[in-house]
Residue frames as a rotation matrix with the C-alpha (Angstrom) as fourth column:
UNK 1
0.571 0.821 0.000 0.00
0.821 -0.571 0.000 0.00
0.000 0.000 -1.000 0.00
UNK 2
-0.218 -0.523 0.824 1.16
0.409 -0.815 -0.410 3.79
0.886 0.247 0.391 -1.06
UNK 3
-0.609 -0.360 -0.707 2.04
0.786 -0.394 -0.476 6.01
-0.107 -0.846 0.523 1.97
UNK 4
-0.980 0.173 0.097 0.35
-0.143 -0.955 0.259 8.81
0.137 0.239 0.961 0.61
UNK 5
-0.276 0.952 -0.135 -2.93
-0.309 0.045 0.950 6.61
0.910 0.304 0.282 0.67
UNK 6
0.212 0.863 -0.458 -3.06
0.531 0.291 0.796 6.15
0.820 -0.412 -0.397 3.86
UNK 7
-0.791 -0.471 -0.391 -2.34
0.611 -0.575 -0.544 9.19
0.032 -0.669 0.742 5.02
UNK 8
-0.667 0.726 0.169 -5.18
-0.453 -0.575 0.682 10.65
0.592 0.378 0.712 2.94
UNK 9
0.005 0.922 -0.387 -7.54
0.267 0.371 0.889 7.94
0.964 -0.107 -0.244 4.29
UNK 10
-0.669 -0.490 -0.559 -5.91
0.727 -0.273 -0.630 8.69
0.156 -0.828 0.539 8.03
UNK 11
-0.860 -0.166 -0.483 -6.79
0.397 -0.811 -0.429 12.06
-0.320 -0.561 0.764 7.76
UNK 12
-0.562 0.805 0.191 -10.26
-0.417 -0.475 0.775 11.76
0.714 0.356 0.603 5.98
UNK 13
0.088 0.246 -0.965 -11.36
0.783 0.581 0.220 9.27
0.615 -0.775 -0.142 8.97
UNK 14
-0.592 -0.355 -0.723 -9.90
0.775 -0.496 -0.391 12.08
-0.220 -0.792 0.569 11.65
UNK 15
-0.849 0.516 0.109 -12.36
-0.434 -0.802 0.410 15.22
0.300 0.301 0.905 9.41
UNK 16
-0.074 0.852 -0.517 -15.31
-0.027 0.517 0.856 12.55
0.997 0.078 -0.015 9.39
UNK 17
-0.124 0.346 -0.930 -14.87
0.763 0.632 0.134 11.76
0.634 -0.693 -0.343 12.62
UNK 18
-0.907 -0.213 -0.364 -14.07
0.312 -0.920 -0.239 15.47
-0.283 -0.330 0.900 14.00
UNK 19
-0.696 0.678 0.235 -17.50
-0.578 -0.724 0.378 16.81
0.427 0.127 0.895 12.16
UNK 20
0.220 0.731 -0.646 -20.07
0.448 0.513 0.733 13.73
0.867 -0.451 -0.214 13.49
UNK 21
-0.101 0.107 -0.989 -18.96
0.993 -0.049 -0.107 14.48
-0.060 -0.993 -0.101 16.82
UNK 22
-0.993 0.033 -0.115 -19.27
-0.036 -0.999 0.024 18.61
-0.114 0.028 0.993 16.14
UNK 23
-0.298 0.949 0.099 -22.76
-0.372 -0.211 0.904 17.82
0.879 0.233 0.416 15.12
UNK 24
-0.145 0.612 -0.777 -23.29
0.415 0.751 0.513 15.85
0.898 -0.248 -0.363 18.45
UNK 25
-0.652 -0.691 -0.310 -22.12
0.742 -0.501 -0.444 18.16
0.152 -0.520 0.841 20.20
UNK 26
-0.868 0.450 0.210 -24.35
-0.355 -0.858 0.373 20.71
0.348 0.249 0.904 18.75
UNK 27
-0.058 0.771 -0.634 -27.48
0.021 0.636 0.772 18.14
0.998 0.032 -0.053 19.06
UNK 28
-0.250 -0.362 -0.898 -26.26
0.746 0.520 -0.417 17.77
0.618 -0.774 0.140 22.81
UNK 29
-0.983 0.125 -0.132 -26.40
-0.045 -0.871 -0.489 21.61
-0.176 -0.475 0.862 23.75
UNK 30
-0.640 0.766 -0.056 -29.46
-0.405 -0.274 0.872 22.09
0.653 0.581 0.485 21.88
UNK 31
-0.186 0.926 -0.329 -30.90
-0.255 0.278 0.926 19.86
0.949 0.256 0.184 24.08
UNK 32
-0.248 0.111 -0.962 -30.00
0.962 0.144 -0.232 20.37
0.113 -0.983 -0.143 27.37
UNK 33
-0.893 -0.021 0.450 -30.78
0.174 -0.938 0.301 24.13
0.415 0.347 0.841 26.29
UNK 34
-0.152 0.928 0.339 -34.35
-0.192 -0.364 0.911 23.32
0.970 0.073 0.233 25.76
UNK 35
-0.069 0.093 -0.993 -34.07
0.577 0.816 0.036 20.98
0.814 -0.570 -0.110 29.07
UNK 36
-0.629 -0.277 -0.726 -33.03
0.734 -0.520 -0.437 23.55
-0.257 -0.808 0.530 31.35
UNK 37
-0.821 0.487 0.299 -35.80
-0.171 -0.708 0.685 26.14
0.545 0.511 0.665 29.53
UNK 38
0.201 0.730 -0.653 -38.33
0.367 0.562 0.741 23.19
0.908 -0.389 -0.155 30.69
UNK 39
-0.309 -0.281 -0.909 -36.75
0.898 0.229 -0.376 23.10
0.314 -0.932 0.182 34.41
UNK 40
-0.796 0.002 -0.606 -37.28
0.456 -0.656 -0.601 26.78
-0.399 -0.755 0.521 34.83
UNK 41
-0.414 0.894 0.172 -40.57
-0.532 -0.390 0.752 27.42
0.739 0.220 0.637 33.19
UNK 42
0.316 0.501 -0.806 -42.01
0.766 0.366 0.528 24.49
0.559 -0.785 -0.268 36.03
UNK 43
-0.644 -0.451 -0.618 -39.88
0.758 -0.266 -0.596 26.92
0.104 -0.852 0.513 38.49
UNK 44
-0.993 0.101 -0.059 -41.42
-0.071 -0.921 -0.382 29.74
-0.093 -0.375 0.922 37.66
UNK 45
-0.161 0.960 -0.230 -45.23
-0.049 0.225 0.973 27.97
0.986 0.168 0.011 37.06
UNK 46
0.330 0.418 -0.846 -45.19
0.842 0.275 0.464 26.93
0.427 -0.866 -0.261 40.81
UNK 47
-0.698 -0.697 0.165 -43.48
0.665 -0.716 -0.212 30.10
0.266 -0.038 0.963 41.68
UNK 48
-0.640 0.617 0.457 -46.36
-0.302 -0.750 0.589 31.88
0.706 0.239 0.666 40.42
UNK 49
-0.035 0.743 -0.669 -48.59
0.284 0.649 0.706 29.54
0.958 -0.165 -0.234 42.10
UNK 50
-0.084 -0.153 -0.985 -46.95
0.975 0.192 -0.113 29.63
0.206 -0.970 0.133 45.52
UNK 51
-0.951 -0.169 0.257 -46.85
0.138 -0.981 -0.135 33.71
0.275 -0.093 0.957 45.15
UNK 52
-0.513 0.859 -0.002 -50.66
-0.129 -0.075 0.989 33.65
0.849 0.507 0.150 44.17
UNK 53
0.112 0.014 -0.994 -51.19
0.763 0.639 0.095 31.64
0.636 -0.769 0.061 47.24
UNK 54
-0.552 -0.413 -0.724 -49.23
0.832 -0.330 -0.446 33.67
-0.055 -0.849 0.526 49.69
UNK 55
-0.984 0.016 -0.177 -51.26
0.043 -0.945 -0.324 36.97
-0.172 -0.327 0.929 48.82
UNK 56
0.153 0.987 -0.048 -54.78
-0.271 0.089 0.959 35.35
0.950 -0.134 0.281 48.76
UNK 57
0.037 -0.171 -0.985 -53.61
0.795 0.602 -0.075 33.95
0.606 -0.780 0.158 52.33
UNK 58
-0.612 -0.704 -0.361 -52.72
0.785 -0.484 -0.387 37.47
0.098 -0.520 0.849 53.31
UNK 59
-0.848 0.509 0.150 -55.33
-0.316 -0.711 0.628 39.16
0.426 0.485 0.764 51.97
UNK 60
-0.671 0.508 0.540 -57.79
-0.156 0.615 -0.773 36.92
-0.725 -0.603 -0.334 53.04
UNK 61
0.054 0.586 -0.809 -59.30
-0.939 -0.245 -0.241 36.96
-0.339 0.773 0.537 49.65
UNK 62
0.731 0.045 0.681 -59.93
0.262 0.903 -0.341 34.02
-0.630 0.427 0.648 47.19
UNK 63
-0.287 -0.945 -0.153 -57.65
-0.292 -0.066 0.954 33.29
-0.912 0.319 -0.257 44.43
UNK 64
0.705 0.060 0.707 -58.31
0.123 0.971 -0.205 31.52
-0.699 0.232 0.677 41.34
UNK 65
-0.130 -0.950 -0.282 -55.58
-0.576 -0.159 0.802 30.16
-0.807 0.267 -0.527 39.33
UNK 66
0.161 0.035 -0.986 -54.69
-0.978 0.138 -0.155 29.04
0.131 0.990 0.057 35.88
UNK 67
0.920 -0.309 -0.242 -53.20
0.283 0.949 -0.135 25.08
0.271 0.056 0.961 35.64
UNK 68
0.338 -0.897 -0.286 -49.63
-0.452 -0.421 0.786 25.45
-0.825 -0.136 -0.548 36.44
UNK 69
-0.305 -0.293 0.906 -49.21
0.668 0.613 0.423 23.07
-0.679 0.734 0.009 33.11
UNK 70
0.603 0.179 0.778 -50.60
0.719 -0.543 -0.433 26.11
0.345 0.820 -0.456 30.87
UNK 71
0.728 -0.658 -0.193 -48.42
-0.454 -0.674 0.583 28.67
-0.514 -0.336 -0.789 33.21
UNK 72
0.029 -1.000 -0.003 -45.39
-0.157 -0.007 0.988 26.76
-0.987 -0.029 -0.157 32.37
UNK 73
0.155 0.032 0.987 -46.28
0.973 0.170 -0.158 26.43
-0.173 0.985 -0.005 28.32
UNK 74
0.799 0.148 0.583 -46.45
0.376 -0.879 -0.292 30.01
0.469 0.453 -0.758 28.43
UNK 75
0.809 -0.558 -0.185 -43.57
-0.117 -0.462 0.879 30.44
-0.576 -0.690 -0.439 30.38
UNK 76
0.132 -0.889 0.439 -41.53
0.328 0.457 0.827 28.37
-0.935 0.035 0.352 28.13
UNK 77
0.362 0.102 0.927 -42.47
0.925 -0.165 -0.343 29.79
0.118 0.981 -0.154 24.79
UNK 78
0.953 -0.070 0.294 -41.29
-0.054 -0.997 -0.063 33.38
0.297 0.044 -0.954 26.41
UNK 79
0.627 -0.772 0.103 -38.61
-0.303 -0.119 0.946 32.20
-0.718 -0.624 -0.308 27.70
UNK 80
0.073 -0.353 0.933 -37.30
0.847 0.515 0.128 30.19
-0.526 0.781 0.337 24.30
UNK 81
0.563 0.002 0.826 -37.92
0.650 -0.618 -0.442 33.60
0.510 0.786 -0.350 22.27
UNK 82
0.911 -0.237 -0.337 -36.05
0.307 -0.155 0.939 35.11
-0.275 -0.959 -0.068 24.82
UNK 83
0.130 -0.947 0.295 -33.21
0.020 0.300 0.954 33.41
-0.991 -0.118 0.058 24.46
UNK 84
-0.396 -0.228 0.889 -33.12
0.918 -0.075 0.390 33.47
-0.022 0.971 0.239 20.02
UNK 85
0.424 -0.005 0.906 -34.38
0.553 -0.790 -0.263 37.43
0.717 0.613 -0.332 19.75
UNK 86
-0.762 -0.632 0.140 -33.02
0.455 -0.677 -0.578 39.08
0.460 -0.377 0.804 22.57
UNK 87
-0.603 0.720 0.345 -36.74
-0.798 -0.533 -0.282 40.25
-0.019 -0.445 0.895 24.18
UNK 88
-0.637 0.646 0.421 -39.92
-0.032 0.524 -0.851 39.10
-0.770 -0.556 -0.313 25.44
UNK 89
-0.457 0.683 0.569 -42.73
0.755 -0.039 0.654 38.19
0.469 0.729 -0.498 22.59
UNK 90
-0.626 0.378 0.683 -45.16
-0.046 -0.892 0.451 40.83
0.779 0.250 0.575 22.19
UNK 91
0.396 0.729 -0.559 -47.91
0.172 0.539 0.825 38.65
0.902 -0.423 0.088 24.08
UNK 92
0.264 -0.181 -0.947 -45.79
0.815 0.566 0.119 38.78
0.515 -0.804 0.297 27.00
UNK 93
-0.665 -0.735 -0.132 -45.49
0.724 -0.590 -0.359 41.89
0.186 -0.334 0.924 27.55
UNK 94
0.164 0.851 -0.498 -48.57
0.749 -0.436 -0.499 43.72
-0.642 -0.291 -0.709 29.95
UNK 95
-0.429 0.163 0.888 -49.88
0.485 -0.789 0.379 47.00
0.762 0.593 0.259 27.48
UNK 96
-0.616 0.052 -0.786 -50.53
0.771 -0.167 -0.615 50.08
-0.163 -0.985 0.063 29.97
């Protein structure tokens, strides 16, 4: 076998292998990204909850509250656009 050919093959094996693992890599963030998006929309769904709580408790007033499973859908969709434009969607933001 020519030296030269298996250096080439050498060093196309070492590119191949060097970009698969860049893409897993990428695949990997991506998805402890969304993971950790998830973790703190629940934080801040029961958040809300436990807040909601504490100042019907104080008040002595009723409350009534959303699901904390539709709080944290809406938490995470503001929190995902967040993070890729740089602000809050429109929706999420109270008009005075």
């Amino acid at each position: 076998m020519d030296v030269a050919t298996v250096v080439t093959s050498a060093a196309i094996g070492a590119v191949a292998a060097a970009a698969i693992n860049m893409v897993g890599q990428t695949l990997e963030r991506r998805s402890r990204r969304k993971e950790l998006l998830l973790a703190k929309a629940v934080e801040l769904a029961m958040e809300r909850v436990r807040f909601a709580f504490e100042v019907a408790k104080a008040s002595g007033q009723s409350a009534s509250l959303v699901d904390p499973g539709i709080t944290c859908a809406g938490y995470y969709k503001w929190l995902r656009h967040l993070l890729d434009h740089g602000e809050l969607p429109t929706d999420a933001v109270h008009k005075k």
